[in-house]
C-alpha positions as CSV (number, residue, x, y, z in Angstrom):
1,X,-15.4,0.3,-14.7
2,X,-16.0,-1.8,-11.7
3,X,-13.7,-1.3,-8.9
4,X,-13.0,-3.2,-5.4
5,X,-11.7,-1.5,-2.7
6,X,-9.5,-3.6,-0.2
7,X,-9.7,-1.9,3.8
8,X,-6.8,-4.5,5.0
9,X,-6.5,-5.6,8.4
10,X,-4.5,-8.6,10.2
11,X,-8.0,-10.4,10.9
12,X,-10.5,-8.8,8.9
13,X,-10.6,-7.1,5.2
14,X,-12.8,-5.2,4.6
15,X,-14.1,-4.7,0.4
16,X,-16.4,-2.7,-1.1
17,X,-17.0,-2.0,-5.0
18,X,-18.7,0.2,-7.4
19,X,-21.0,0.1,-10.1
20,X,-19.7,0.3,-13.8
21,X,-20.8,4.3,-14.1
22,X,-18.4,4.7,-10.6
23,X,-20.6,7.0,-9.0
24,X,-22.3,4.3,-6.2
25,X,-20.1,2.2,-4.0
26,X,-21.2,-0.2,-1.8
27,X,-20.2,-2.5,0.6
28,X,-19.5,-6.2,-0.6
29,X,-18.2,-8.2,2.4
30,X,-15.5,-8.5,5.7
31,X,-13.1,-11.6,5.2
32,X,-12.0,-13.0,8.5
33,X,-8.3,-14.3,7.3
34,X,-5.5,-14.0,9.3
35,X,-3.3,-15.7,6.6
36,X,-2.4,-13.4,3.7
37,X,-1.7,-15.6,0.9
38,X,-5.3,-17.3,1.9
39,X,-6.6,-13.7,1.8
40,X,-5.6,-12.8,-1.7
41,X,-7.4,-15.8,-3.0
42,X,-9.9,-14.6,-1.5
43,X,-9.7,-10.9,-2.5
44,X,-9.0,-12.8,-6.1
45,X,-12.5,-14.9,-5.8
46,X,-14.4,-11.7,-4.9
47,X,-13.2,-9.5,-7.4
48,X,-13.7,-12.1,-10.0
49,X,-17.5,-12.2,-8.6
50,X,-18.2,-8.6,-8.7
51,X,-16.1,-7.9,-12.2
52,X,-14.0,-6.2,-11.1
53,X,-11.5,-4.6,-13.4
54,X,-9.2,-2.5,-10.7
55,X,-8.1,-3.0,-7.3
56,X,-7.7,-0.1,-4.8
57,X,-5.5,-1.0,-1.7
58,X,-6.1,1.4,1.8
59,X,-2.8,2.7,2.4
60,X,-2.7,3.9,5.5
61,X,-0.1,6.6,5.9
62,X,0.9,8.1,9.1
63,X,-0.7,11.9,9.5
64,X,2.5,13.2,8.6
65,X,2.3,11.4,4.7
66,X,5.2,8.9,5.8
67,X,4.8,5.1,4.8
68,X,5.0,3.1,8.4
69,X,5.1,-0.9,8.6
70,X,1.1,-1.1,8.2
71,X,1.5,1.2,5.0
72,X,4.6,-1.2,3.7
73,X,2.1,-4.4,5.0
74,X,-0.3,-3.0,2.3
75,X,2.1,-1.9,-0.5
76,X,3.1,-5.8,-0.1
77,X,-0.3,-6.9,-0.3
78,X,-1.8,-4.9,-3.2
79,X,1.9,-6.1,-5.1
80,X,0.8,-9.6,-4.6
81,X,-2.5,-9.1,-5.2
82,X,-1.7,-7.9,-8.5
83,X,0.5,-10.3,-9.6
84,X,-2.1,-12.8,-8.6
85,X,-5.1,-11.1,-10.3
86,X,-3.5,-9.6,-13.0
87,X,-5.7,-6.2,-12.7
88,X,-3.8,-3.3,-11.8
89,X,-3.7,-2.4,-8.3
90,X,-3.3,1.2,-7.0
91,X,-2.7,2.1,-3.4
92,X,-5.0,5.0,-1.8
93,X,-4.3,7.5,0.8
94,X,-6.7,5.7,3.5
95,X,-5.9,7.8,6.6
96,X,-8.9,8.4,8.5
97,X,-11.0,6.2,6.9
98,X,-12.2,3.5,9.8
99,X,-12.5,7.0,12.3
100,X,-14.7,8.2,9.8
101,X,-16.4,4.5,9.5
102,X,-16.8,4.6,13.1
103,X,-18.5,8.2,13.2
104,X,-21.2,7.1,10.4
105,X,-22.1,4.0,12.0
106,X,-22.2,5.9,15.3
107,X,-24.7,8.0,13.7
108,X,-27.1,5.5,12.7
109,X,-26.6,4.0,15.9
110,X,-25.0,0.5,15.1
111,X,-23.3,-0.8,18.0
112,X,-21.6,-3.9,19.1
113,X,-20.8,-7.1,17.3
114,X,-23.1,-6.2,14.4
115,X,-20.6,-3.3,14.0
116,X,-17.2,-5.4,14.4
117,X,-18.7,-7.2,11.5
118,X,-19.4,-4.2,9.2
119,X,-16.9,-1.7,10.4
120,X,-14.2,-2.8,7.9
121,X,-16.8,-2.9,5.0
122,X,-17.6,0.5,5.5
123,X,-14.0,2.0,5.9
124,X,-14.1,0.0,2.5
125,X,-16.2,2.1,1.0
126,X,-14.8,5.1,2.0
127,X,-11.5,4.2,0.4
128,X,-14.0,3.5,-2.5
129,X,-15.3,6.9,-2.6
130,X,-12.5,9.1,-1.9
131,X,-11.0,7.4,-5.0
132,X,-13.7,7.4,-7.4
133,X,-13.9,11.3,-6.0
134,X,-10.4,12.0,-6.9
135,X,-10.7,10.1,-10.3
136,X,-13.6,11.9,-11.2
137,X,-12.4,15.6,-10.6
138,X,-8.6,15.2,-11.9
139,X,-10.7,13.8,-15.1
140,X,-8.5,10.1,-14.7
């Protein structure tokens, strides 16, 4: 099943998606929106584009597992995004995930405003895979 993975931020979003086996994801594009409901037609046209058949939503919990406001922003976002798209929605532990997006394009050495374009896309993918990860080893 193709999924997209949604890395939601108030200007960019970034989405990634995988292939129908789930086992590569890769990075599909950042959306500069600061509007949401122009965002989630725009999350809607992309995921029509690459198939998709699922939506994961970062959910970016505070260290502690608590939901703060960003966490509720995106729990408000995937529900619209849902009811716009009709394909189920999930939301996905994403603490950590832009760090670690910083630390890989750190190591191949991708600096400046060619990283502010693909830092989103990349914290995308990691959503991606830490999903897909999950799914495959609880057998989902």
């Amino acid at each position: 099943m193709v999924v997209l993975a949604v890395d939601y931020g108030d200007t960019r979003t970034g989405l990634a998606k995988c292939d129908k086996a789930e086992i590569l994801a890769s990075p599909v594009c950042v959306i500069t929106e600061k509007n949401a409901d122009r965002l989630i037609e725009k999350i809607k046209t992309e995921a029509e584009n690459a198939g998709a058949e699922k939506i994961v939503v970062g959910n970016p919990l505070n260290m502690d597992g608590s939901a703060g406001e960003r966490s509720q922003k995106c729990s408000a976002l995937a529900e619209k995004i849902e009811a716009l798209t009709g394909l189920e929605t999930v939301l996905w532990d994403e603490r950590q995930s832009t760090v670690s997006a910083a630390y890989y394009l750190n190591q191949t050495n991708v600096r400046g405003k060619k990283r502010k374009g693909v830092i989103d896309a990349v914290a995308a993918v990691i959503i991606l895979e830490s999903y897909l990860s999950f799914t495959r080893n609880n057998n989902l």
